[in-house]
N, C-alpha and C positions, 0 to 999 in steps of 0.2 A: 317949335322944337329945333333946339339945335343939335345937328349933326353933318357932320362932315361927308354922311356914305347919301344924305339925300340933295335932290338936285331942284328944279324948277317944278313948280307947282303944275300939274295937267289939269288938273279939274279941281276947284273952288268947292269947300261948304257948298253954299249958296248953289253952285250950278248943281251939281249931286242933288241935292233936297229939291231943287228945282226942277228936274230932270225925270227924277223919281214919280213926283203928284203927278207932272206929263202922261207919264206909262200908266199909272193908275188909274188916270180916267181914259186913257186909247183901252185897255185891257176890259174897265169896265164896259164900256160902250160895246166894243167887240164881242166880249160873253154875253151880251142882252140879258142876262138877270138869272143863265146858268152858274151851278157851282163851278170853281175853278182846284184841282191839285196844284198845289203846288209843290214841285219837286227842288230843290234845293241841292245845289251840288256843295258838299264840305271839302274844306272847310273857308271858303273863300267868298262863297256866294252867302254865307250868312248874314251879315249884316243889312247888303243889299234886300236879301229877300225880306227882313223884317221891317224894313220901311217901305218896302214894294206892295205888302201885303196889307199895309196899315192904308197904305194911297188905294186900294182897290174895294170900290162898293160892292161888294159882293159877296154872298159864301164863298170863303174859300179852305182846302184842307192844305193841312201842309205834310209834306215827309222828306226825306232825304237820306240823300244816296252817298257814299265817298267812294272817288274812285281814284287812281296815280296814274300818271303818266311819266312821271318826274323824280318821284322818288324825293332826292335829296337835292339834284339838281333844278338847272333853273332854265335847264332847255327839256323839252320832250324827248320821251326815248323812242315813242313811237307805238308801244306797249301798251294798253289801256288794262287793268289790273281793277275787278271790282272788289273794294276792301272794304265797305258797307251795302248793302241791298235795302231796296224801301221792305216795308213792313207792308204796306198795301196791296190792292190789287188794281191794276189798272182798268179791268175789264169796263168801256161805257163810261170812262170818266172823260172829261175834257183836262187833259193836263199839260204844266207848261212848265219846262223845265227852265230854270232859272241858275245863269251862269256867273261867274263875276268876271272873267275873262276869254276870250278866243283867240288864240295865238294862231297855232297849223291847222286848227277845223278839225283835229282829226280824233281826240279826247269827246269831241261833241256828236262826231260823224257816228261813234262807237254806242254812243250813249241813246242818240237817236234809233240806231237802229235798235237796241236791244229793247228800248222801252215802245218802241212799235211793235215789236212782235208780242207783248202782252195784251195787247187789244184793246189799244184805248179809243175811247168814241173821236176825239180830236188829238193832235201833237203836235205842241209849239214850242220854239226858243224865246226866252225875256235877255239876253245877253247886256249886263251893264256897258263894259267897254270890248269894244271890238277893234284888235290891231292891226291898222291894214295894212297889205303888202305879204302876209305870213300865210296864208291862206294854202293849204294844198292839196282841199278839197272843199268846191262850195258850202259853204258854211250854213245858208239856208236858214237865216235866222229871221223872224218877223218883225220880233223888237229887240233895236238895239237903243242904249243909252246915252254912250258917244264913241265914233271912230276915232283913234287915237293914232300915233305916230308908234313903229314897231320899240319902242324905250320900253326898259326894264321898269315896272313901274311899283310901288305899291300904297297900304293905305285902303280904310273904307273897304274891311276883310281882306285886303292881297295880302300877301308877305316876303320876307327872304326869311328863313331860318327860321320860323315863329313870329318873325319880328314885326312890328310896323301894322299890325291889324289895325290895331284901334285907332288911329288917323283919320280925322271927319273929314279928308281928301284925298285927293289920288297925286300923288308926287313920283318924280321919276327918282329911281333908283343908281345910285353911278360907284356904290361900294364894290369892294372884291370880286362878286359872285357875280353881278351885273353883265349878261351877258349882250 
């Protein structure tokens, strides 16, 4: 793809798909042959979670959540706004929320707490890329995908503006908004 607002390649095809089967059999092994939720945060973590889901031997349920932090921007406001709620109940489920990105921790810090207080039998993070250095609250994630450098990135669900989803990698972002 040519475009002048994308930059160097972060993550390959190949490493993503490669990456993915990884977590699919750590996640398998780890549930021993319990079902798993999966919770899916929109709309960024969707694509992730559909090849994550396909790498995992397991039952597993899915649902998902959208929540903002950001609005229209491309930095956090700090604000966590829930503008979709699962349809499930978490009560005795082992569920695992599944992210496509961690910037400040703190969109996931929100997330974690709220979905603890419905009583789930276990609570975990699958985070695809995790940026370090932005952290401003331990992030407390168990599976991450790959630590990345704090670039504007997107691709393989991220976005600026809508854009750039469908990209079978993660490329750094260097257009306008690029923060």
């Amino acid at each position: 793809m040519t475009d002048p607002h994308l930059g160097r390649i972060v993550v390959t095809e190949d490493e993503l798909q490669q990456r993915v089967r990884e977590l699919g059999k750590e996640l398998t092994s780890d549930y021993g042959g319990r079902p798993v939720l999966l919770v899916g945060v929109l709309k960024g973590a969707f694509m992730f979670m559909s090849d994550l889901a396909r790498a995992v031997d397991l039952p597993v349920e899915f649902d998902f959540m959208s929540v903002a932090s950001y609005g229209s921007a491309t930095r956090t406001s700090g604000v966590v706004r829930i503008l979709m709620d699962l349809d499930l109940d978490l009560s005795e489920r082992h569920v695992l929320i599944v992210e496509d990105i961690v910037d400040s921790g703190l969109t996931l810090a929100y997330l974690r707490k709220n979905l603890a207080a419905r009583g789930p039998a276990s609570l975990e993070v699958c985070a695809l890329l995790l940026k370090e250095g932005l952290q401003k609250v331990d992030p407390d994630i168990k599976y991450v995908g790959f630590r990345i450098p704090p670039d504007f990135v997107v691709g393989y669900g991220l976005d600026v503006g809508q854009r750039y989803r469908n990209l079978p990698y993660i490329i750094e972002y260097t257009g306008p908004d690029a923060e």
